[in-house]
N, C-alpha and C positions, 0 to 999 in steps of 0.2 A: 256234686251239687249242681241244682241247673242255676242256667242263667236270672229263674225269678227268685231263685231261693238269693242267691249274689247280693240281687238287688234289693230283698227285704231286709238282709243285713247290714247295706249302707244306709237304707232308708233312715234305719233307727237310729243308729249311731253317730248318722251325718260328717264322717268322719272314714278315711280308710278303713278297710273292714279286712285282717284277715282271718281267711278260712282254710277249711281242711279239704285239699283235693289232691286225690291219691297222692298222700304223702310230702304233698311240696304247699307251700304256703302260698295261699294267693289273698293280693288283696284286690279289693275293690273300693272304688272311688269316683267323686266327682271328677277330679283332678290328680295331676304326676308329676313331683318335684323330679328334678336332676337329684338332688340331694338334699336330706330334711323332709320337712313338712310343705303341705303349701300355706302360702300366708291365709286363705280364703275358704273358710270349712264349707261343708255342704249347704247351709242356711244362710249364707250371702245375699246381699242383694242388690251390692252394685260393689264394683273397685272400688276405692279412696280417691281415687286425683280424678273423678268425674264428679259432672253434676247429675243427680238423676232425674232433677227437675227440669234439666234445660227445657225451653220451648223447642220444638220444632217447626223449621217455615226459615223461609228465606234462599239466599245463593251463597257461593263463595268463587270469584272467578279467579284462575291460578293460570301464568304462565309457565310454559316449557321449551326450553333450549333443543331445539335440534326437532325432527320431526319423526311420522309415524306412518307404515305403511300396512299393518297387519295388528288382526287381534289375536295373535295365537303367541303369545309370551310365553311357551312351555319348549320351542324350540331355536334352534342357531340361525337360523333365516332372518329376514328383516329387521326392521325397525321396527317393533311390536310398541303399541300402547299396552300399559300392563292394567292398569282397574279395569277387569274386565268383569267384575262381582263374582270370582270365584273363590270357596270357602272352601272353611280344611274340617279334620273330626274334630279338632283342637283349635284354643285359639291360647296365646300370652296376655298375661299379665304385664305392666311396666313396671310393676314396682319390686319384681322379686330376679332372681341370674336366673333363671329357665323354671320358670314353671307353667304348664296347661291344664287347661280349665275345656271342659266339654264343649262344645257349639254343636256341631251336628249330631258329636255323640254325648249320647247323656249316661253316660257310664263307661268307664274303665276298667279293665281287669288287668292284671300282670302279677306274675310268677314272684318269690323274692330272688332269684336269679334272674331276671329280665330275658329271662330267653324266647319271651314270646310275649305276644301285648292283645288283648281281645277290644273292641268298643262295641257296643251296644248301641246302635244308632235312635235317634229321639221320632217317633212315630210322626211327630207332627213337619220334620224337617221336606221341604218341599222345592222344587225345579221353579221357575219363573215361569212356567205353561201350568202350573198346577198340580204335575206326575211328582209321587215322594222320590226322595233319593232314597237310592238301594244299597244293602250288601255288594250287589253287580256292578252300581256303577263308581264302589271305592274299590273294589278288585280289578277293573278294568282301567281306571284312574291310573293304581300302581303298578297294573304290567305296564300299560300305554306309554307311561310316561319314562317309565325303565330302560323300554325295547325302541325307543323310538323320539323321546326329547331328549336335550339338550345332553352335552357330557357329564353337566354335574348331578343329573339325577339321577347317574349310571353309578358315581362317587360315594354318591350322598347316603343311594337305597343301597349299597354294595350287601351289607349285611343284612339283608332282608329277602331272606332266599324265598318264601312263599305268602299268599294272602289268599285264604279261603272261607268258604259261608259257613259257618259253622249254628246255623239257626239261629230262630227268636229276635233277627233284625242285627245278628251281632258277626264280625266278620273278625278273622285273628289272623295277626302276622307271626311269623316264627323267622326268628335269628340266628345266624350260623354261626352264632358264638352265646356264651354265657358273659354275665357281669356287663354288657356293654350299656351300662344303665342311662346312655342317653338315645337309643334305641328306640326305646316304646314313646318317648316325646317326638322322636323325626316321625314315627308313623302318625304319630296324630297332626303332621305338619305337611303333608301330602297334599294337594291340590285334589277335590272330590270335582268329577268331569260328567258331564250325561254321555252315559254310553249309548243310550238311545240316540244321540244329537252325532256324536265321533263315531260312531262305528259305521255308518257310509260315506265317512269324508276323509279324505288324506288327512292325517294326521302329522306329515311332516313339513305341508306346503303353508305358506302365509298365507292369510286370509283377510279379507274385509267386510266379511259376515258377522253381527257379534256374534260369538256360541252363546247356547245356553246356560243360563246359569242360575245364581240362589241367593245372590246376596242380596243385603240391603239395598243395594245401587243396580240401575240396568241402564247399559248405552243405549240412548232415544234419537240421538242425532251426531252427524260426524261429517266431515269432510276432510280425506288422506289427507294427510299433511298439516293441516289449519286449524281443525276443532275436534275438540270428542267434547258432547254434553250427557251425563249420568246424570236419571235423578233418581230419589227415593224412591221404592218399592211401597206404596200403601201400604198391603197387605201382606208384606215380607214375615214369612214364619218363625223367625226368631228374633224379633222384636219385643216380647216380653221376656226373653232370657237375662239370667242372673249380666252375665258378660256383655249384653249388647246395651244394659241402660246408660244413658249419659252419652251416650255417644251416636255419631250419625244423623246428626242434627239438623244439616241440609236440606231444603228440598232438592238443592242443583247444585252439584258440580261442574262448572264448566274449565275446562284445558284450552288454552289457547297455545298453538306452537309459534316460537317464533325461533330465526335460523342463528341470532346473536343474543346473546344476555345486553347489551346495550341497548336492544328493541326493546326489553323486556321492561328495563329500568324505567324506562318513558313510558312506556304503555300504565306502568303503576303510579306515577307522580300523574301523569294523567286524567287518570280514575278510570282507567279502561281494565284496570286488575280490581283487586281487594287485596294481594297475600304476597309477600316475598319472603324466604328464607333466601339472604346473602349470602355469597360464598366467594365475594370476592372482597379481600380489605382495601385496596384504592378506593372501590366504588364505594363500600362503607364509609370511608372517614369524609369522599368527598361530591359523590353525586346528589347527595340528600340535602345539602343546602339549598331548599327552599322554601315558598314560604307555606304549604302545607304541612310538613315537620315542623319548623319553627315555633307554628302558631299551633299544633296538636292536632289537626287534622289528620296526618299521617302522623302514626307511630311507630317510633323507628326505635329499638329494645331489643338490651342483649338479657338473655336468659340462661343461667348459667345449668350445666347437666353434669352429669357424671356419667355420661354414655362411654366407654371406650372408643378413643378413636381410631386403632388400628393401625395401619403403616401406609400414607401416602410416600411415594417416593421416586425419584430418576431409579427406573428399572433395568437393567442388563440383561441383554438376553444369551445368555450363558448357552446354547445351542452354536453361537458364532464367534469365531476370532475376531478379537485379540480377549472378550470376555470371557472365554473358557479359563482362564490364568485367573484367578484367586491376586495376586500380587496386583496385576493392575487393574483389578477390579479399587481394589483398595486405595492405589493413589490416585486414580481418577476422583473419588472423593475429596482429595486435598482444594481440588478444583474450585469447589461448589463452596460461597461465602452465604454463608446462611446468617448472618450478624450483618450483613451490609444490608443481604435483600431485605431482611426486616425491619434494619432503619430505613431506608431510602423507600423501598415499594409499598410496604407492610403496615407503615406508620406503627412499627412494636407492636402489630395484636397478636403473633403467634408465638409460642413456644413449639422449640426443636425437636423433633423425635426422635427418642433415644430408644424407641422397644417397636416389637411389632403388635404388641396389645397395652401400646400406650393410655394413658389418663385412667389406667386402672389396678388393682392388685396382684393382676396376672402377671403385670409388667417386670421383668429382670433388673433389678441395683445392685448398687455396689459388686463386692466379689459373691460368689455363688455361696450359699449358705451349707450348714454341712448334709440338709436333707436333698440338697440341690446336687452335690458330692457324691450323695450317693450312688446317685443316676445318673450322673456323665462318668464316673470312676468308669465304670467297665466299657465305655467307649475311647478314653483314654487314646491309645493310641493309634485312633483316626480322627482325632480331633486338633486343630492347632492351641498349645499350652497355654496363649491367654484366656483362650475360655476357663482353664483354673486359675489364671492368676490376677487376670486384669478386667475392673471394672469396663463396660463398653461406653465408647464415648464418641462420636462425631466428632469429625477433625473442626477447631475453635479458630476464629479470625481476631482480629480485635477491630473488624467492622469498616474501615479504612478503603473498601473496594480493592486495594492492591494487598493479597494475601504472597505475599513473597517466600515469608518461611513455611508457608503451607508448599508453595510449587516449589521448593525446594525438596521439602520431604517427598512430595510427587515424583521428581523428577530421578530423588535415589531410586526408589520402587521402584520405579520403568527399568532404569539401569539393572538392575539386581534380575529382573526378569527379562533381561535381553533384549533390552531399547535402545537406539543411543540416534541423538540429532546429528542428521546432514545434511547442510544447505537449507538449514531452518525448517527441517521437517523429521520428527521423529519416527523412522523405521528401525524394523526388527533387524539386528543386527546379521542373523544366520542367513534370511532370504530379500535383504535392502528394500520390504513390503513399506511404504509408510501406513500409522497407524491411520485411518478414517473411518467415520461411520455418522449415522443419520440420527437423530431424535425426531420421534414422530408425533406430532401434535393433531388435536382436532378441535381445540382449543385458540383463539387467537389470542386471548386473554395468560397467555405460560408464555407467549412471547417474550415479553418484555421480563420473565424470569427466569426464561433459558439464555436469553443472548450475552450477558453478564460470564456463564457459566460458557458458554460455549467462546467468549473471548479470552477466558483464565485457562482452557484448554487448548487454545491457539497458542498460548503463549509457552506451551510445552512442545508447540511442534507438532500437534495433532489438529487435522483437518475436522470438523465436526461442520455439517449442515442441517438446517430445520425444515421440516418440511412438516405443510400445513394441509389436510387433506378433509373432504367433508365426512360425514359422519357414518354415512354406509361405507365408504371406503376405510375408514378407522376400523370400523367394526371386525370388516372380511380379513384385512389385515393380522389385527390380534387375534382372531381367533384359528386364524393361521402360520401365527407364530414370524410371521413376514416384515418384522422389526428387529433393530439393532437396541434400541434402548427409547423406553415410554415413559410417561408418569402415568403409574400406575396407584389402586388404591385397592387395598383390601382390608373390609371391613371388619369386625372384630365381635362378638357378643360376649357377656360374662361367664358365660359358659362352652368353652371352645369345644369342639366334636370332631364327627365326620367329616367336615369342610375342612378340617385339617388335609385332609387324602387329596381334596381336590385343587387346592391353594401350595401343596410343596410337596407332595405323594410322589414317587418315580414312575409309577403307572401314569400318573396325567402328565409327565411333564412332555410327551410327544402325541398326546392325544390332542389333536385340534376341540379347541373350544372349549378345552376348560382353562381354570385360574391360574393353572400352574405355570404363570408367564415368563419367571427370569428361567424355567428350566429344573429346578433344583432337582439333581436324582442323587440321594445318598442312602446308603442303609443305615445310619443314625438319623437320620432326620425322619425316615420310616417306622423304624422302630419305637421316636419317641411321641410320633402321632398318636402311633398302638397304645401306649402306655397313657397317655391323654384320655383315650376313649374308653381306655379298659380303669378310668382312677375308680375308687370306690369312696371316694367321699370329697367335700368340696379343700380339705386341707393338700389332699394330694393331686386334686388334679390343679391348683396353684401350683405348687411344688414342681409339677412335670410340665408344666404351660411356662415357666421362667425356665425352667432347662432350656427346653426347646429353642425361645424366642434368644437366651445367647448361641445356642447352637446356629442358629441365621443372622444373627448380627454378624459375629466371629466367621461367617459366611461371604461377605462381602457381596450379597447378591444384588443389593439395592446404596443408593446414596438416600439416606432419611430426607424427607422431607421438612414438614411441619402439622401441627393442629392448633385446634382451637379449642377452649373449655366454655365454648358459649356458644347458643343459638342466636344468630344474628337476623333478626324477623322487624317487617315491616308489614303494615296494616291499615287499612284505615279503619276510622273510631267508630265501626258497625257492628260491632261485634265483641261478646264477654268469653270468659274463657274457667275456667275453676279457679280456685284459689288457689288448692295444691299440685304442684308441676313435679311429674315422679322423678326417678334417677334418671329416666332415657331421656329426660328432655320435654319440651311441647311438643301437641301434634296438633295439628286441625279436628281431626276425630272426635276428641273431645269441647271443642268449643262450639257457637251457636249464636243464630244470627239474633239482634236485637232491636226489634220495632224501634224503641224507644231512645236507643245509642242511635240510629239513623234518623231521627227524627230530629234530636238536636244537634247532630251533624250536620244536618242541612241546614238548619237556625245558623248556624255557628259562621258558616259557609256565606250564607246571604249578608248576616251583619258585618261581617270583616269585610266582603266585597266591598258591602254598602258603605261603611267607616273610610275605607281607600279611596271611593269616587268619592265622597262630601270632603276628603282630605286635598286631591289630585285632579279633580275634575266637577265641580258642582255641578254646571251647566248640564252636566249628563242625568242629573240625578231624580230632571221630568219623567227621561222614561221610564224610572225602575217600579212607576206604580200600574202603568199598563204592562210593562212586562209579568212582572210576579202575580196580577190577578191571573193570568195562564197557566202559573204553574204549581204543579202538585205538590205535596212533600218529596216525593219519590224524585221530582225534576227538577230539586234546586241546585244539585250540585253537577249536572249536565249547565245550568243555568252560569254557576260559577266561572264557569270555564268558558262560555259566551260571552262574559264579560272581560275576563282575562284577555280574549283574542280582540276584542274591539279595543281597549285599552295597550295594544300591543302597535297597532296601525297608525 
């Protein structure tokens, strides 16, 4: 059947359609769940947690920690700014574990074996010069980016042995396996590239050209280091799509970089921002005391998600001694008072991590259940027996800062693997090595949460230093494996895959520059990636996603860290946002600037000034009618802050 006949059968149906092609069942679609249906049939007209009315107009300026030297975020070199408006065939939904919905292609095919996935690209989809995007330039996209970016996309596309034009605007991947039913969703998550624009330009080297590109946004101004400004595309070609309503509301994105988050914090109490998402709980509970928050000018609101957080955590890198040993991997953990740091640093906002696909259902409890059983039984005996017997748990303080019977327990484990103290230093008994090693930061803000940890580790007689380094040298570092132990974070989605391979696979753990950081190479932890990717329904890839995550707890690769079950955002009152906030969280993407919220912002602004000087100052209160006839709406809260510094002298 051709590809129009496909397409007159979803037309009608509006729904997967399958059909009869030599003998294997194909459907076709707007859209590809991982598992199930998708929430959103063919006659959709917007997501649910958008507004499809927002207005468009306006800015939103946002800082950035650390800085930028290139626009090509598809390989290991520099410091890449990533919005660089490059789109996929596919885009996600937030409100469902993996499902895609067409953007560049406006139709889907695939096999009910997943062995192969076709799109059908949308006639109108267009380049930011005006040339449409091709067949050519998603085949060249996924050799390009296979042969020649980053390690993970060597990982990620491993299964995806070819992509060819197969007419009618429609281009098919084919899979070097069957059942991998999260396959034909990574293909529509491909980065689409002008081959016209990459095919005379090194593709490996950093750059500060934008490339071309097709989204909604296009970089108009920038300076390395300091700014990138993206605005709106007018006449972006998929702007009336079902997926793009309600969202992209901006006319301007502005990035400002700054080298500290402490710049950053001031710059937005300032009103030199609009946007912060926190990420630090000191500066939450105690930098915002002022009178902008106070009085609602700045909005300071935790919103709560059900995103998975995945596993931040002190990392070991298992490539190097003394972290090769499993044992003291373990009591090094005893170390680390996760009950002190979160009364004393934390002010209590975190809970402990106990999984590596924490705050979600993937997550491993209690003892392993018997479908759990089924799937570690025949690993059995390469596995340590608590994994069948004992729930996992981080070693508990009772918050006290001196955890005594923790370094106690520590200090057995060291002994048991051939530790023992001389002369206040603990060395390996066989070769009188004392133990040392480096934690490597690029953070200054983990300071104050490693030194705690790194003096409960002194206190066993191991040498530990911090070292603080900037952010291109972090980088070249990890992705060269040239660390003893990092805080590391890896992220998590509802529907774990492929990034399995690249996050704990034995193939990456000696390939520079992928995730595979503490090292892991086992043939269980292999195997149960395999069995992840190959689940056939959403019951068991639960089932084998909790195997796994105690097979790596019961691993001692990592000391857990902590998360959080809330977005912690600040704002100021310029801006509305939907009503309904999906499971991943807020984004920006969805909200939109508001004339009418900045306009009595500014009001708001002037009168509380003006009520402080008739309160603190009358005498001053002649000028405020020559000043304010000067100033626009738009200038009263630059105005605010003129009077804040005269009042400050």
């Amino acid at each position: 059947m051709t590809a129009l006949a496909l397409g007159a059968v979803f037309l009608l149906t509006g729904a997967p359609a399958p059909v009869r092609a030599e003998a294997d069942t194909v459907h076709v679609s707007h859209a590809i769940a991982m598992h199930g249906e998708p929430k959103y049939d063919a006659t959709f007209e917007h997501f649910d947690y958008v507004n499809p009315d927002a207005p468009k107009g306006g800015s939103m300026r946002l800082g950035v920690q650390g800085t930028f030297d290139s626009f090509n975020p598809f390989i290991i070199r520099g410091n890449p700014f990533s919005a660089i408006g490059v789109e996929t065939l596919t885009v996600s939904s937030a409100d469902e574990p993996f499902t895609r919905y067409g953007l560049i292609a406006e139709r889907i095919a695939w096999p009910e074996d997943r062995s192969w996935v076709t799109f059908t690209l949308r006639p109108e989809a267009r380049w930011h010069d005006g040339t449409p995007i091709t067949v050519e330039d998603v085949i060249f996209s996924f050799e390009t980016l296979k042969a020649e970016g980053a390690p993970f996309y060597r990982f990620y596309y491993a299964s995806i042995v070819a992509a060819e034009n197969v007419g009618d605007r429609a281009v098919k991947f084919t899979f070097a396996e069957a059942g991998n039913r999260e396959l034909p969703l990574i293909a529509g998550e491909i980065p689409i590239l002008s081959k016209a624009y990459w095919q005379d330009r090194d593709f490996t080297s950093t750059t500060l050209e934008p490339p071309l590109a097709s989204g909604p946004y296009k970089i108009t101004q920038f300076e390395a280091g300091r700014f990138v400004v993206t605005e709106r595309v007018a006449d972006y070609w998929g702007k009336d799509l079902a997926v793009n309503q309600g969202i992209n509301n901006f006319d301007q994105l502005r990035y400002e970089y700054f080298r500290d988050d402490t710049v950053i914090r001031q710059a937005l109490k300032a009103g030199v921002l609009d946007y912060r998402e926190e990420n630090q709980a000191k500066a939450w509970a105690l930098d915002y005391d002022v009178p902008a928050v106070r009085e609602g000018l700045l909005k300071k609101e935790l919103i709560p998600h059900m995103n998975p957080t995945g596993m931040q955590a002190f990392a070991y890198n298992t490539r190097r001694p003394p972290f090769q040993d499993p044992k003291v991997r373990e009591a090094l953990a005893y170390a680390f008072d996760f009950e002190w740091t979160n009364r004393a640093l934390f002010f209590g906002q975190y809970t402990r991590t106990e999984s590596y696909f924490s705050n979600s259902e993937l997550a491993s409890t209690g003892l392993p259940t018997e479908a759990e059983l089924a799937i570690l039984e025949p690993f059995r005996g390469s596995l340590p027996e608590r994994v069948f017997t004992q729930a996992y748990r981080p070693p508990q303080t009772d918050g006290s800062g001196w955890p005594r019977d923790n370094l106690k327990t520590a200090f057995a484990l060291l002994e048991e693997a051939g530790w023992e103290v001389r002369d206040m230093k603990l060395v390996n008994v066989e070769t009188g090595q004392p133990m040392r090693f480096e934690i490597l930061l690029v953070s200054p803000a983990f300071e104050r949460v490693v030194l705690p940890f790194v003096r409960n580790l002194g206190r066993l007689g191991i040498e530990v230093s911090v070292r603080l380094v900037d952010q291109s040298q972090y980088i070249n570092r990890i992705r060269d494996f040239d660390f003893d132990m990092i805080i590391a974070v890896w992220g998590q989605s509802e529907s774990p895959g492929n990034e399995q391979r690249d996050f704990w696979g034995s193939k990456a753990a000696d390939l520079p520059g992928s995730r595979n950081y503490t090292g892991v190479s086992t043939p269980v932890v292999d195997e149960l990636i395999e069995m992840i990717i190959q689940a056939p329904d959403r019951e068991s890839l639960v089932t084998r996603t909790r195997a796994l995550d105690r097979v790596l707890l019961w691993g001692f690769y990592v000391i857990p860290n902590w998360h959080i079950r809330f977005d912690r955002i600040l704002y100021w009152d310029k801006f509305d946002r939907p009503e309904v906030t999906p499971p991943r969280g807020t984004s920006i993407s969805y909200w939109w600037y508001d004339p009418d919220e900045v306009a009595r912002l500014n009001q708001r602004i002037f009168e509380q000034e003006t009520q402080r000087l008739e309160r603190d100052d009358p005498k001053r209160m002649g000028m405020i009618g020559a000043w304010a006839a000067g100033l626009s709406a738009v200038g009263l809260l630059a105005f605010y802050f003129v009077l804040k510094r005269r009042r400050s002298r």
